[in-house]
N, C-alpha and C positions, 0 to 999 in steps of 0.2 A: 154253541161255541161261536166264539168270533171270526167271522169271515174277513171282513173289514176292519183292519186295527185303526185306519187314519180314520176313516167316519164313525167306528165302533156299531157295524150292519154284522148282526149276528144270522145263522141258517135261519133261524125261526122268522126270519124279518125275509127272509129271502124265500121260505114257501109261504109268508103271507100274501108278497105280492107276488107270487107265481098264480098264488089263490084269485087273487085280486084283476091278474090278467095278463101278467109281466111275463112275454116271450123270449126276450134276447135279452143280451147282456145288456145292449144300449138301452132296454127299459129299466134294467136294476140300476145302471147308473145315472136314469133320470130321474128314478123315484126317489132310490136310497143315497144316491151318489158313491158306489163302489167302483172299481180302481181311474176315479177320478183325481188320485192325489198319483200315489207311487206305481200305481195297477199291479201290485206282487200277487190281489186277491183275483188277478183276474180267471184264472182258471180254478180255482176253487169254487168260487163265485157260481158259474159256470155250471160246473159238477152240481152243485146245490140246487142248480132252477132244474137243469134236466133230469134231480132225481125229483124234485116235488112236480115236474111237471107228469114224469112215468108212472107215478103215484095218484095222478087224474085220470089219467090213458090221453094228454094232450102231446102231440109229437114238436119237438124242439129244434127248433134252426142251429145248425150247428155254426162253432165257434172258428170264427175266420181268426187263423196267424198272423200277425203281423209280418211285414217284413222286414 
């Protein structure tokens, strides 16, 4: 499914680079470039690394709020 509609970064792209090594958000939006445009994907995004990360047994930095 599409996580990212502006860069079009789908889940599968999002537990490759979880695979790959990508810990926080700021790695998916350096590799894939996700909520670099509108950030609507940002917690879906999010949802997606920390489940392919739970699915290695790798523990995930959680997701700071803006303010």
């Amino acid at each position: 499914m599409y996580v990212c509609v502006c860069k079009a970064v789908t889940d599968t792209q999002i537990r490759e680079a979880a695979q790959g090594g990508a810990r926080t958000l700021k790695d998916l939006r350096r590799d894939l470039g996700v909520t670099r445009d509108c950030g609507r994907c940002a917690s879906c995004a999010h949802e997606c690394l920390r489940e392919a990360q739970g699915q290695m047994g790798k523990p995930v930095k959680a997701l700071r709020k803006a303010a």
